[in-house]
N, C-alpha and C positions, 0 to 999 in steps of 0.2 A: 403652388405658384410662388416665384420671389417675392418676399417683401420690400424688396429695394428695388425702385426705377434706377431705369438705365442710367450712369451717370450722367451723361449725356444731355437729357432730356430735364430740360425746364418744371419747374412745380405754378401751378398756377391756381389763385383765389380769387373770387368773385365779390367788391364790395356791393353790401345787402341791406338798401336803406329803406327808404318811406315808400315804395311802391312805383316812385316817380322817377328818378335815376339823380346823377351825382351832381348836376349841374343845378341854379339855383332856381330858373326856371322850367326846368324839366317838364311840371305837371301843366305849362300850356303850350307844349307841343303840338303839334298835330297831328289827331291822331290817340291821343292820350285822354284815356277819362279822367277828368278829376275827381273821383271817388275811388280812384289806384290806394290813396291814402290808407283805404281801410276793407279792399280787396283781396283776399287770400287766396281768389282761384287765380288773381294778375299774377301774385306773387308764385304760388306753386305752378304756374306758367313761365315765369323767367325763371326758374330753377330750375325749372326741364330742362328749357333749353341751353342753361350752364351746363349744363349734365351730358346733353350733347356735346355739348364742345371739349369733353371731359375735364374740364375743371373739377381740382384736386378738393375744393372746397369752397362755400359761402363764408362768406364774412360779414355777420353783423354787429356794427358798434350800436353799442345804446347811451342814451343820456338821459336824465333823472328828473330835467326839469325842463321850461317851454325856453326854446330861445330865441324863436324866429319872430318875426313882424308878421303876424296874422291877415293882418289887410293886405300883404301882397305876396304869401308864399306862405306854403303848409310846413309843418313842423318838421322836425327834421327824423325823428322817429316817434312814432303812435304806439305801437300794438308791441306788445309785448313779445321779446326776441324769443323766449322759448317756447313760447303756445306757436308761435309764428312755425318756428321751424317743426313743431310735433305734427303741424300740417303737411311740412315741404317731406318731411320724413314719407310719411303716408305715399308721396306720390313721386319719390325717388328711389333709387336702387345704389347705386355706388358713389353720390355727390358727397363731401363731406358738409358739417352742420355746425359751423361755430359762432360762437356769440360773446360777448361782452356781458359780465356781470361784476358788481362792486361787492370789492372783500369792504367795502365800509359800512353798507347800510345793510346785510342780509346776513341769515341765521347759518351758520356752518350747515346743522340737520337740512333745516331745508332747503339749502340748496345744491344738497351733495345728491340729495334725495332726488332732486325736477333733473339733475342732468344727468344722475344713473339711469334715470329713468327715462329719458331722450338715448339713450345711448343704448339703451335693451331696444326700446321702439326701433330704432334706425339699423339695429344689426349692426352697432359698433363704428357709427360716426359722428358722434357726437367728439366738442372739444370746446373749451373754456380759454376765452380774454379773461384773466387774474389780471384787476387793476385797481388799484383804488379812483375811490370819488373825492371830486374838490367841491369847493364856493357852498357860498351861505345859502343860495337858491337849493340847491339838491341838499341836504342836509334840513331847510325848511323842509319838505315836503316830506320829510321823517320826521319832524317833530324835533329833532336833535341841533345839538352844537356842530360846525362844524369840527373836525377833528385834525391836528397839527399834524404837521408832517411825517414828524418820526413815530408819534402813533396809528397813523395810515398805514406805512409801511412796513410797522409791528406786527399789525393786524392782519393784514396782508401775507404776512408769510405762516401765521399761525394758520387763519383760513384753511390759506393751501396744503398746509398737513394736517389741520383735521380732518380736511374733505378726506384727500387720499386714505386717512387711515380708514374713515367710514367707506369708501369705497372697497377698499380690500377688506372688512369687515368679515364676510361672507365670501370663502375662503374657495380658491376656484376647483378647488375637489371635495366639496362639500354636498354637491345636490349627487343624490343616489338614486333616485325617481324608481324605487323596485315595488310597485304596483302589488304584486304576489306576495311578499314578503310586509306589506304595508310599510315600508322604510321610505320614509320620502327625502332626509337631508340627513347626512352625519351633525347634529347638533354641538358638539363641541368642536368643528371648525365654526360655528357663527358666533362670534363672541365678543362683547363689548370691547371697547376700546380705552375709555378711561381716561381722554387725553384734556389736560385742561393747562393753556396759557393764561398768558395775561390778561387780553381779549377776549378769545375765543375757545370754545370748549364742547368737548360731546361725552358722552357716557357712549352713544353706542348698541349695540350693533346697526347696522344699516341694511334692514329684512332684503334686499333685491341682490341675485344673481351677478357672476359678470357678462356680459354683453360680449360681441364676439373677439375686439381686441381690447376684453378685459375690464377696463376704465376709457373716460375719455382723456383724450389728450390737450396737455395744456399749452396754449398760445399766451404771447407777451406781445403790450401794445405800446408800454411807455416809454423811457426814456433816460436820462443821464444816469447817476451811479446807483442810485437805489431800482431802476428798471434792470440798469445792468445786472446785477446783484440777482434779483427774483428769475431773470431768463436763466443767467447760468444754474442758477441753482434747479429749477423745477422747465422751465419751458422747451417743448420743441417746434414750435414756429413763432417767431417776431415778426411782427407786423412793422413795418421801419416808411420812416416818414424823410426822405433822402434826397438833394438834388443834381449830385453828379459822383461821376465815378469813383473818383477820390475820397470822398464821403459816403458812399456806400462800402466801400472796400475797407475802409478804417472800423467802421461799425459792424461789419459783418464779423474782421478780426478780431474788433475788441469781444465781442458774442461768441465764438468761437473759443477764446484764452478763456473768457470767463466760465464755460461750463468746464475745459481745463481745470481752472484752481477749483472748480468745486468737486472734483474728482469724475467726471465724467466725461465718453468721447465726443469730442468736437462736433464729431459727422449728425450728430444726434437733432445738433438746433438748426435748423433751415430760416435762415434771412428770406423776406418777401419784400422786393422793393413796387414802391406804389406807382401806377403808372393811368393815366385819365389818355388813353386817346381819343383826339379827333378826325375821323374817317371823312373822306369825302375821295368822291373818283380824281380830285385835283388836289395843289393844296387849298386854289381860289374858293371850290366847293366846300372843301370842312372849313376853312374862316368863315364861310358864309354862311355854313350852319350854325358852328359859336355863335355869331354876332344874332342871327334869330334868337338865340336861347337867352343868350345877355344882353338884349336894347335896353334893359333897366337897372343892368347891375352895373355896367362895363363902367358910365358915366360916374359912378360913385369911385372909383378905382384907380381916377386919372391921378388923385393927388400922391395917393401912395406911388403909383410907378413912375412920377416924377421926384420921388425922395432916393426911389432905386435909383435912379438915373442921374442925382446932382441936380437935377430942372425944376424949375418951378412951371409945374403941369396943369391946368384948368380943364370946364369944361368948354373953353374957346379951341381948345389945339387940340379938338378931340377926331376931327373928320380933315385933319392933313398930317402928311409927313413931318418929323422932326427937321428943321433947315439947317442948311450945311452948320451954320454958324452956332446951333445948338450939337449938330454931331459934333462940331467941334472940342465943345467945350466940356462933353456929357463925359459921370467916369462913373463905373458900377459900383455900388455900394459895397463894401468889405464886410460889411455885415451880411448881407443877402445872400445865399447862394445861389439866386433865380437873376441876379442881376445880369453875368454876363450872357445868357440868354436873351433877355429883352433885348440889350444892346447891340446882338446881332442880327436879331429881327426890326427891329428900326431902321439900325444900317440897311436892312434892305429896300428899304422906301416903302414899307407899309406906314397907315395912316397909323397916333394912338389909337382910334378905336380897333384896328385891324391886329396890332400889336397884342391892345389884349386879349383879344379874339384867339393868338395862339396860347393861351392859357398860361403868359408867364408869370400871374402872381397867383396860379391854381398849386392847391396843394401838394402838389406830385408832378412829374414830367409832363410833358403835353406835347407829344408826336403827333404830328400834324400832316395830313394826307393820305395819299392811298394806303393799304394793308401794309404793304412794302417798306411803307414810314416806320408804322408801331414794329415791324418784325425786324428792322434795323436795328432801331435801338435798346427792343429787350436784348437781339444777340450781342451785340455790343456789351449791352451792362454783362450779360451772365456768360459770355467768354470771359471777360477782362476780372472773373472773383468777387463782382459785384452784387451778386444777389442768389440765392440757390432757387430764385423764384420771381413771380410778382402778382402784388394784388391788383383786382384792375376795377378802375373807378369807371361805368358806363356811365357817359353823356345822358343819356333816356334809354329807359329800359325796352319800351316798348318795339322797338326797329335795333337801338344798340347791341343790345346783346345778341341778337341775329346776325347783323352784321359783322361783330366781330369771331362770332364762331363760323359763318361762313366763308370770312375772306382774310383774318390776321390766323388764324389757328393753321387751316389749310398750309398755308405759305409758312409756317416756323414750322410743319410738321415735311413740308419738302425740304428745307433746311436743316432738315434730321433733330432739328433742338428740342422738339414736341413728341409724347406720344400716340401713336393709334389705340392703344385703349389702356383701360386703368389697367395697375398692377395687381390688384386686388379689388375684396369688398370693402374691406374696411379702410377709415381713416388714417391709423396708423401705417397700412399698409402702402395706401400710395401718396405718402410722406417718406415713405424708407427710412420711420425710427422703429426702435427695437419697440418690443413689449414690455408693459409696466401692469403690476396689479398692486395695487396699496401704495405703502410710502419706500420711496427709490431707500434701497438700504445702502448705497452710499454716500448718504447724506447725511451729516449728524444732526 
């Protein structure tokens, strides 16, 4: 079977957070237990049926310390991403399994060790966010100093070549399994490694097999020159945080040059642009849903999207139209790149609260309305070179993820942009990068 999707054909990930889905109130939905929190058969539930929609991969970020307001919204991730997913493994067949881990607070061994070992479980889908950790909060909770920039992203690159070298440790024509002969491994293919930075270091070897595409694969979630830097060098998918075509097109190029200068094919790193839609049979229907999920966030958010806007915004102007004499005068922040969006939906004669109901100071795009909405404008972005992909933030997991494998997948896969089924079992495989075992030997 090809290891390369059509080129054709869209790549798609699933963001994989606390049970509840991506919005802030998610967990009082209707409909939604609030003990989703700390539920593993909810979650190995929504991953099925990612799996159905064939999504190319899960995507869990993690964070190290508590940062939400407890009195009125659950944390933003609980349970640990890798136990998490040694579950989702168990009761998937072809979804990919990536997760976020810090090159700052954890052991090279051990953790080349829990993702080879996710990556044997899974039959070769496992994959790593290589990123470093900030702030004095997550560095508490290790006992530690925080750590300065440049030795974050010292550390950080050490990390990622000792993992790989312990990964390829255990040499992939090493196991002889000749029962009769009592031979069970060629031993001097398993052989320490010896490799010690500044940071971080292993002696080696790393007793476990390779898995079916080898090692896992590495994802990149950061940002300006030092993210730049670790995708070209080591990563085949970026998670990118983007809000219009121009801006995704520049980052995907600059991502592309950059695995260029590090000696390696462009085709290699696949950009994933983020995208939160809101589904509803109308558009009046998904604002209406927004504004259910945010009656307690939205009112916190007037003053910001009146700074997008030039205006001095309250919670008085929250449940009317901006007036002519404010379009008038209103001009999108050059700072922002969510500005000139707001400003066209205001133009439209939605209230502020309705405004931010279409999600314009949400993290990512906000396609608002039927399937037909969201499948506009992924094809948009990924005709126009803007994304070889995208990750997708559900509203509520529990009804969301249904709905958008049953009514946005469908319609980009009659638009020929999607496929009907995976190109493979492995992660690697329907990513369309090549195979890796150990450290890329064109990298010095």
């Amino acid at each position: 079977m090809s290891t390369t999707p059509n080129p054709g054909h869209m790549l798609l990930g699933m963001q994989f957070g606390n049970g509840f889905g991506a919005q802030p109130h998610a967990w009082r939905a209707p409909g939604v237990s609030p003990d989703a929190l700390t539920d593993v058969d909810a979650q190995v539930r929504h991953a099925q049926t990612a799996e159905r929609g064939l999504f190319d991969f899960l995507f869990l970020p993690d964070f190290l310390h508590l940062q939400q307001d407890l009195d009125h919204e659950p944390p933003t991730i609980t349970l640990e991403p890798l136990l998490t997913l040694a579950a989702v493994a168990r009761a998937t067949e072809r979804i990919g399994l990536v997760t976020t881990a810090s090159t700052s607070y954890n052991d090279a061994y051990t953790l080349a060790r829990q993702f080879k070992t996710l990556d044997v479980m899974s039959r070769g889908r496992a994959g790593w966010n290589a990123v470093p950790s900030s702030g004095e909060a997550t560095a508490a909770n290790y006992g530690r100093p925080a750590l300065g920039r440049t030795e974050k992203y010292e550390r950080l690159h050490e990390m990622v070549q000792v993992m790989q070298g312990l990964w390829g440790s255990w040499e992939e024509d090493a196991f002889i399994g000749d029962q009769a002969a009592g031979c069970y491994a060629d031993a001097a293919k398993v052989q320490p490694i010896g490799m010690q930075g500044r940071h971080v270091g292993s002696h080696g070897p790393l007793p476990i097999p390779p898995s079916a595409q080898g090692q896992p694969v590495i994802f990149q979630a950061g940002g300006g020159g030092n993210g730049l830097q670790v995708a070209g060098r080591y990563a085949n998918g970026v998670i990118g945080a983007v809000f219009s075509i121009e801006d995704a097109r520049a980052q995907r190029a600059a991502l592309r040059q950059a695995a260029a200068d590090a000696g390696r094919d462009p085709d290699e790193i696949k950009f994933f642009a983020g995208v939160m839609p809101a589904l509803g049979d109308t558009v009046r229907d998904a604002v209406d849903r927004r504004l259910a999920l945010g009656k307690d966030v939205l009112p916190q958010r007037v003053g910001y999207l009146g700074m997008m806007l030039g205006l001095s915004l309250g919670p008085e102007h929250l449940d009317r139209p901006l007036s002519p004499d404010q379009l008038a005068v209103t001009r999108p922040h050059p700072g922002d790149p969510r500005s000139e969006r707001a400003l066209a939906v205001a133009r439209d004669g939605w209230t502020v609260r309705e405004v931010l109901a279409h999600g314009v100071i949400d993290y990512h795009p906000t396609p608002v309305g039927p399937a037909e909405v969201t499948a506009d404008h992924m094809q948009e972005w990924f005709e126009a070179g803007a994304a070889d992909g995208f990750w997708v933030s559900i509203d509520v997991y529990e009804n969301g993820i249904d709905e958008f494998v049953d009514q946005v997948v469908p319609e980009l896969q009659r638009r020929g942009l999607y496929k009907t089924e995976y190109a493979g079992s492995t992660l690697r495989e329907n990513l369309g990068v090549p195979h890796q075992y150990g450290l890329d030997p064109r990298l010095g």
